[in-house]
N, C-alpha and C positions, 0 to 999 in steps of 0.2 A: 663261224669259220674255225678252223682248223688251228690249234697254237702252235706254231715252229720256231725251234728255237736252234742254236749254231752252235757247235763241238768242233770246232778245228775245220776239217773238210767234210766232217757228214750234218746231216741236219737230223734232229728230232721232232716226229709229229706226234701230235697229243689232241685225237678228236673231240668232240663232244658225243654221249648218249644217244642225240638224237639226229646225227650224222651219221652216213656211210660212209664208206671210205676204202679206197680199190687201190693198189701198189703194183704196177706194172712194172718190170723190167725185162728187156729186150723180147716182147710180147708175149710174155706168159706171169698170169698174177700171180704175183708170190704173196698176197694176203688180200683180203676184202671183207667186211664187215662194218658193225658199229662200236662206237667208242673204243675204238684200236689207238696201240702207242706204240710208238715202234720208230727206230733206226734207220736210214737212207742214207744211199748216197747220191745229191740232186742234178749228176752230170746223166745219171743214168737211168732214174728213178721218173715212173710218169705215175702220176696223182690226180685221182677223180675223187669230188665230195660232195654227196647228195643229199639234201635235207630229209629226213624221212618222217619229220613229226607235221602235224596238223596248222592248216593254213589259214587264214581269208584274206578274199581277194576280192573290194568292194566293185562294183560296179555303176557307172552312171552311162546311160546312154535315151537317145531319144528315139522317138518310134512318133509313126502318123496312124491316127484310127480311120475307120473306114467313111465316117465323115471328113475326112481329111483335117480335124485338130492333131495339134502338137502336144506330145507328152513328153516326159521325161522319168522313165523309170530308174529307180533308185535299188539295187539288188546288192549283195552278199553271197560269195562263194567259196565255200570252205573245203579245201584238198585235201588232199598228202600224194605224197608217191610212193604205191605200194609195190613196184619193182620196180629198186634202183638200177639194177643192172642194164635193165631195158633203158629205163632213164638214162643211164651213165654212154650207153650206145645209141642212142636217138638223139641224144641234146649234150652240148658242151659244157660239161662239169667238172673240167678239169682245172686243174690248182697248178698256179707259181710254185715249186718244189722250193725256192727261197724263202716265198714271203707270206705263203697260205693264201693265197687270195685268189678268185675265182678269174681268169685268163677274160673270158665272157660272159653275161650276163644271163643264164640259165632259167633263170626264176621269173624275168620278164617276157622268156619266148613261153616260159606259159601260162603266165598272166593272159596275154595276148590270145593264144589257145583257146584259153576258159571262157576269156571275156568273147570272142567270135562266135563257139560255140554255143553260148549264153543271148544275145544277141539277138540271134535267126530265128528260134522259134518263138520270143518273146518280138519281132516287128509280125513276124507270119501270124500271127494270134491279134494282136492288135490291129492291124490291118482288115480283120474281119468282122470286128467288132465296133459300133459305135460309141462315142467318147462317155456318156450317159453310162452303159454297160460295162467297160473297162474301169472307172473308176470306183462302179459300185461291186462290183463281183468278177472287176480283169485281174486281183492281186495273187486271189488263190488257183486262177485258173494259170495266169504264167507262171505260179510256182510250180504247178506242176510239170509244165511243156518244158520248164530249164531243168526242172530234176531228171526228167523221163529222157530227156536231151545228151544232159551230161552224161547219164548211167549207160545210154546203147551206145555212145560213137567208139566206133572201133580207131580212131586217133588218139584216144584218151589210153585206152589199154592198150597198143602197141606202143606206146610212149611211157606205159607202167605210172599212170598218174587215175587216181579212183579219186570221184567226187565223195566226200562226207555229205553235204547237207549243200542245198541252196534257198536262199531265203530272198522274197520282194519284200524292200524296205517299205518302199511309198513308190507313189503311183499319181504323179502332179502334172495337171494341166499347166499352160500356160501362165501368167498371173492375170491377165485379163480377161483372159474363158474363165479363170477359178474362181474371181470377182463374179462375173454373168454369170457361172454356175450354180454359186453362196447366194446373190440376190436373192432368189425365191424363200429359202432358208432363212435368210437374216430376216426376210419380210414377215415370214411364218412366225417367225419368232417374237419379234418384234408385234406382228398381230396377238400374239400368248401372252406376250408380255401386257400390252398395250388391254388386254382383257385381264388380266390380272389386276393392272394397277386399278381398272373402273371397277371389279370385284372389290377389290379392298376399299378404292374409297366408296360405293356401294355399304361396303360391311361396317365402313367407319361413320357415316352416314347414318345408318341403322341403327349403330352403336350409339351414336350419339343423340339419336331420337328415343332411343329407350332410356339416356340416362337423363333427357328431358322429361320424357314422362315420370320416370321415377322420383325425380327433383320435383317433378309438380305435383304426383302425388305424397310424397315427404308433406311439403307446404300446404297443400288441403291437411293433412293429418295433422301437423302443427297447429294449423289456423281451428282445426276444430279442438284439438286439445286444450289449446290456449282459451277457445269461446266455452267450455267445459270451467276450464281454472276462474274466468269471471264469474261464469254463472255458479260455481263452486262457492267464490271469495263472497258475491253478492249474497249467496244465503248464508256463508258464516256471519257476515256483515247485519243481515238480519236479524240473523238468530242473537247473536251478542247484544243488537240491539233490546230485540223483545225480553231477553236476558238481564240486558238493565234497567228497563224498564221495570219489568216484575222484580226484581230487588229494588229501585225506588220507591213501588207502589208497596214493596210487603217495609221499606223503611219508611215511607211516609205513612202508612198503616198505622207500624208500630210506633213513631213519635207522636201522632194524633191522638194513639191510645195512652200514649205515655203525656203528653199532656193533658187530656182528659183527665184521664186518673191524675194527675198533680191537680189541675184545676179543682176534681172534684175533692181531693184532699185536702187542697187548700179554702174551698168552701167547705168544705168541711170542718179545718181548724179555724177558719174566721167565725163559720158561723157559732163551733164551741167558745172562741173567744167572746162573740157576740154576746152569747146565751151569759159567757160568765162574767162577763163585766154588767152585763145587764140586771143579773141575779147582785154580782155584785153592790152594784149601783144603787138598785132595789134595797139589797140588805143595810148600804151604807144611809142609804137614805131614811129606812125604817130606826136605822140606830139612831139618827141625826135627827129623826123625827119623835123618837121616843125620849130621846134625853131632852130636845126643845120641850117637849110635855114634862118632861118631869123636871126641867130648870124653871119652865114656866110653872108649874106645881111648885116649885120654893118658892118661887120669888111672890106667887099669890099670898102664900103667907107673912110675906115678909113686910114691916113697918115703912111710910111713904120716904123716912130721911133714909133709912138704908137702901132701897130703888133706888133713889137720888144717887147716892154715894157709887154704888156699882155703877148705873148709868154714866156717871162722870171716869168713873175709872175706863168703863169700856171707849167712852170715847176718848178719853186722852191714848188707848193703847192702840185706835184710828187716826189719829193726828202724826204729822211730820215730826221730826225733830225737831225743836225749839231749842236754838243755843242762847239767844237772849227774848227775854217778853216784858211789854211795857203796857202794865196794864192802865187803863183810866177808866174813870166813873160809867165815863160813856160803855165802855165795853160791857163792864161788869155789869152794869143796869142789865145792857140787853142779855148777856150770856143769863144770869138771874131770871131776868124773864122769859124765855126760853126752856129753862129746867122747870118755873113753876107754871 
């Protein structure tokens, strides 16, 4: 709206840009335009202010389809008014010269307008069409019948208001036709889904059978690896053993042969002992025997009291020690008789 401000007895008007704005005194305009500022005096002064920038103006109304459901169309209509003048003399736009404020309500008789004119061809259009058809392909066809609508009625351009753009928002049944309508939909989906989820667990199913078998062939591979490692360990086990064995047999070998040869060594040093104690023996005896001949060769020539004599010597040097001796006749007789 318009700012007015107070100087004594005249008032000051200061529009906006995107305002008209018409100065009337005593019927002939002494200014008209946008974004005007200017001096009055408000005993005398008549004042019109027209918006002239870009509008929307939503729209909700219902309409019946040719099966007789209820809808409710949701629309948007966007103006301006491209002759205010015509505007200014068709509709009341006129301003409080005190207080800037619009006398009546301008804006709403064409709200009203647009929404009528908006309306009519969108129930004529749906009314031909059943509820199915409307919802699926009724959005762009009303957009069309309320553009084509707005642009030809000669109401619109004798009133100097040009439609910009009109747009259907949505296009809604009832809530219990929209429920019946969704049914099949949620059903369809719900069947998709409902085949999905037996897909997946199908696949998880699958999944899980191939990681059984792979698990169970892991375990055959294991179990023969493992039967591979015994029968591995069993012949290292063999062979260690045949392994110690033939070193027992080459150490029992070689201690057999090493006592052998000791044994045969050692009959060999007995029997050289043998041989020379025996040679010995022999010699010792040839001496023992040769000096007996040749002591018995003295003693042949020797006189019967000196025999006697050595014979008593030899045998006192065979007698015990004697620390006392008591001889008598008796003895002496017999030892005497004995020597001779």
């Amino acid at each position: 709206m318009a700012d007015v401000t107070r100087r004594f007895h005249l008032r000051h008007l200061r529009s906006a840009p995107t305002s008209w704005v018409s100065h009337t005194v005593g019927g002939r305009v002494r200014r008209a335009g946008t974004g005007l500022s200017f001096w009055y005096r408000p005993l005398t002064a008549a004042l019109s202010e027209v918006p002239v920038d870009d509008r929307e103006l939503p729209l909700l109304f219902h309409a019946r389809t040719e099966d007789f459901a209820d809808v409710t169309v949701q629309a948007t209509v966007t103006y301006r008014v491209s002759d205010p003048v015509k505007a200014a003399e068709r509709l009341d736009f006129s301003i409080d010269p005190y207080r800037g404020t619009w006398r009546g309500q301008p804006l709403d008789q064409v709200a009203g307008m647009l929404a009528e004119l908006a309306q009519q061809p969108a129930l004529d259009l749906l009314a031909r069409v059943p509820l199915a058809d409307a919802l699926t392909t009724g959005i762009a066809t009303i957009r069309a019948a309320v553009a084509a609508a707005l642009a030809d009625d000669p109401r619109l351009t004798e009133t100097g208001v040009s439609v910009v753009s009109a747009r259907v928002v949505a296009l809604r049944p009832e809530p219990e036709m929209e429920r019946a309508l969704q049914t099949p939909t949620r059903e369809q989906v719900q069947q998709d889904a409902d085949r999905a989820t037996y897909a997946r667990r199908a696949h998880a199913v699958q999944q899980e059978q191939s990681i059984a078998e792979n698990e169970l062939q892991s375990r055959i591979e294991l179990a023969r690896r493992e039967q591979q490692l015994v029968e591995q360990r069993g012949a290292n086990t063999r062979r260690e053993a045949e392994l110690e064995a033939e070193r027992q047999d080459v150490a029992s070998a070689a201690e057999a042969d090493r006592l052998r040869r000791k044994a045969t060594a050692e009959a060999d040093a007995a029997r050289v002992r043998d041989e020379a104690r025996a040679t010995g023996t022999r010699l010792v005896g040839l001496a023992e025997a040769e000096a007996e001949v040749a002591r018995l060769a003295a003693y042949r020539d020797l006189p019967p009291a000196v025999l006697q004599a050595l014979a008593v010597k030899e045998l006192a040097g065979q007698l015990p020690a004697i620390n006392e001796l008591t001889v008598t006749p008796d003895l002496l007789s017999k030892v005497l008789g004995r020597l001779s």
